[in-house]
C-alpha positions, 0 to 999 in steps of 0.5 A, a space after each residue: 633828777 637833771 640838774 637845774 640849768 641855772 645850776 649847771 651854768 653856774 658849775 661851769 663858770 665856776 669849773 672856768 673860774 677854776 681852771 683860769 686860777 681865779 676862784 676864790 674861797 674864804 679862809 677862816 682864821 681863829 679869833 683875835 686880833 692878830 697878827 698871830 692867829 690860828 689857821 687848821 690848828 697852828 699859828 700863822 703870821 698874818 701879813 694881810 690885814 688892815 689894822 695898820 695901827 694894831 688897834 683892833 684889839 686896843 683895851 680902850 677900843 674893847 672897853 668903850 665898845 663893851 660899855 656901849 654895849 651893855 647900856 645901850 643893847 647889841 643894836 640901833 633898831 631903824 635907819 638914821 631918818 627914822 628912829 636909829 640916831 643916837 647921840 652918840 652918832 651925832 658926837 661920833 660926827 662932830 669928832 670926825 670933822 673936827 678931826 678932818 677940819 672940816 664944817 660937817 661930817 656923816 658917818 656910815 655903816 661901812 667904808 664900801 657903803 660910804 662911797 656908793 652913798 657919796 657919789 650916787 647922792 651927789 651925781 647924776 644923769 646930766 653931771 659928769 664924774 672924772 675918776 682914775 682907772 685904779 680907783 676902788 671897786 666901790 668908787 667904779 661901782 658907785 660911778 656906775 650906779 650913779 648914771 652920770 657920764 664917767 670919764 676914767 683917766 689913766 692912773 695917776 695922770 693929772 693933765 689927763 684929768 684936767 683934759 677930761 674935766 676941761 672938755 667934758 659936758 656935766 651940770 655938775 662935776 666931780 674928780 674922784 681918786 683914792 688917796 692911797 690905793 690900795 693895791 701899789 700903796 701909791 698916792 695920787 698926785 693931789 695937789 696936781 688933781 686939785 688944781 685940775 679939779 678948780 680949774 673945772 669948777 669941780 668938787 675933787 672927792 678923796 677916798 681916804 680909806 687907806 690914808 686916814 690915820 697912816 699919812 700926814 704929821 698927824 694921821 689925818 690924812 693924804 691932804 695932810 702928807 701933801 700939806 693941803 689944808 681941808 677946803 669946801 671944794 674937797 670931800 674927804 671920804 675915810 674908815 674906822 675899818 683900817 688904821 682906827 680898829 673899828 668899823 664904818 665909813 665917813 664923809 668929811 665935808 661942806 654941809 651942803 654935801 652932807 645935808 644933800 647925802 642926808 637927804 638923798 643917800 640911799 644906803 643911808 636911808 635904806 640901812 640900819 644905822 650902825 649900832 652903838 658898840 660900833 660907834 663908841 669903838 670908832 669914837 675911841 679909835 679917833 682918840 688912841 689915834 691922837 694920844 699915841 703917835 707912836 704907831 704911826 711912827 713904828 708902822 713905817 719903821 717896820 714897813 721900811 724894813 720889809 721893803 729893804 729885806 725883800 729888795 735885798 732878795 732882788 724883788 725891787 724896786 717895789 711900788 708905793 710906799 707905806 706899809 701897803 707892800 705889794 710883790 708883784 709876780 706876773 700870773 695868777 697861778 704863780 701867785 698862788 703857788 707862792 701864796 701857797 709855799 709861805 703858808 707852809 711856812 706859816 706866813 699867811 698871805 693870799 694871792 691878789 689876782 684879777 678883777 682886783 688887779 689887771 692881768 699879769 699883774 697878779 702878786 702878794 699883798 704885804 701889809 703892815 701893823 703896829 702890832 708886828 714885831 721885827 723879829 714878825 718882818 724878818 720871818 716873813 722875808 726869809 719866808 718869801 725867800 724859801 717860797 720863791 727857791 721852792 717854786 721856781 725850782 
């Protein structure tokens, strides 16, 4: 039987994907938390995740969702607009704005949800959204599905933005930028964008996912570390899914924003609500986050030591800051043949390669926790050293 057409394109994008060093498969780790976990039947140092503050596998965060769990059942059973609100998402929302300082507060499923939710609820055909070119996939995807006229300004520029907002035509404007992104573990410059954002009479829209519970004296944020106080002209995006151990999204804002998302939302109307044992973690990952300061603290001392070790091998100055700790190599093949070689030597930690990433600007992406012991840092930067020696030999 000839193969299906639709088939047989497929197969050759994928042979394409292949051959260019840009397909990818999914890797499949043992359980636990980390960051020691079994991969083919060894350990392996997992240098990837995003359990900043090591509190997937916290006992508070077990416990709270295992009780949730056995008294309220493995799932909500409806959206939020229908019957799936439990008392314990409107607690979980008055905690997070009391947390981020602000009026209100929404919570949702997952961080990628949030956005789509955020951005196509607020904007529009006939509004205008200003977003930076590195900004998150969900955020460029949002943007599209909004049908609002995008505006993208080049990475980190806030004159830039400012000429975009100041001369662009929009009913009603946004400027949107990841706090941290991801990828350089650089923040954006948000003082500079908020100026520019009032300037325009426009809402400046934070994604905090990478910043909430990692930045700022007490873990609140980027607007914290930059010594801005919550204001009804800013919308702060986040996740429990990173440095807070759980699961879920969040907007943080004025409760004209959040009254519009409840009514307008999509991915809000449309899916499950997240059910109890997922709340009842993301509750618990808010408090562990306030009661034990110390992870923050030891979770940019380690950061700071890989960043001294892989500069010692020659490989700085290294972008951002943090405990996002990219080393970037150039080409995707070379990202992952040094993938490759760290594996071997029991460091796990995959290549990021395009559309993530720009060509030639392929690398790997460290990522620190709490939960990594020095001795984790040292094994992971002598690793990087052979791998380096292997294939560049």
């Amino acid at each position: 039987m000839a193969a299906h057409p639709a088939l047989e394109r497929l197969r050759r994008g994928l042979e394409e994907l292949e051959a260019a060093g840009l397909r990818r498969r999914l890797v499949t780790l043992g359980a636990g938390p980390g960051p020691w976990l079994e991969l083919e039947g060894r350990p392996v140092l997992v240098m990837a995740s995003n359990d900043y503050l090591g509190l997937t596998g916290h006992p508070r965060l077990l416990g709270a969702a295992r009780d949730a769990l056995l008294r309220e059942g493995a799932g909500s059973g409806a959206s939020r607009l229908v019957s799936g609100t439990r008392s314990a998402h409107t607690a979980l929302e008055q905690e997070i704005a009391a947390f981020k300082h602000t009026d209100a507060a929404l919570y949702l499923a997952t961080g990628y949800m949030t956005n789509l939710a955020l951005i196509t609820a607020l904007a529009g055909p006939g509004d205008l959204v200003v977003s930076d070119r590195l900004n998150h996939a969900s955020i460029v995807d949002a943007c599209r599905l909004s049908r609002a006229r995008v505006a993208v300004y080049p990475h980190g520029d806030a004159a830039a933005a400012a000429r975009l907002l100041r001369e662009g035509e929009g009913r009603l404007k946004l400027l949107v930028s990841d706090g941290v992104f991801s990828m350089d573990g650089d923040l954006a410059p948000l003082p500079e964008l908020l100026e520019a954002a009032r300037s325009a009479g426009a809402l400046l829209v934070v994604d905090d996912a990478h910043a909430t519970g990692v930045w700022g004296a007490s873990g609140r944020g980027s607007l914290e570390h930059f010594g801005l106080g919550p204001a009804p002209d800013i919308v702060q995006m986040g996740t429990f899914s990173k440095a807070l151990g759980g699961q879920g999204g969040f907007v943080a804002a004025a409760p004209e924003v959040i009254h519009t998302l409840v009514s307008r939302a999509r991915p809000l109307l449309y899916s499950t609500a997240p059910p109890p044992a997922q709340v009842a973690a993301a509750r618990e990952g808010l408090r562990v986050l306030q009661d034990e300061p110390w992870r923050r603290d030891r979770l940019h001392a380690l950061a700071a030591r890989l960043r001294r070790r892989l500069e010692e091998l020659g490989l700085g100055p290294l972008p951002g800051q943090g405990p996002i700790v990219p080393v970037v190599v150039g080409e995707a093949e070379r990202a992952l043949a040094l993938s490759r070689a760290l594996l071997r030597r029991g460091v796990f930690v995959p290549a990021i390669r395009p559309p993530t990433v720009p060509p030639g600007m392929s690398r790997l992406r460290f990522s620190l926790s709490a939960a990594h012991r020095e001795a984790d840092v040292e094994l992971a930067a002598a690793a990087l050293a052979e791998a380096l020696q292997e294939v560049e030999s």
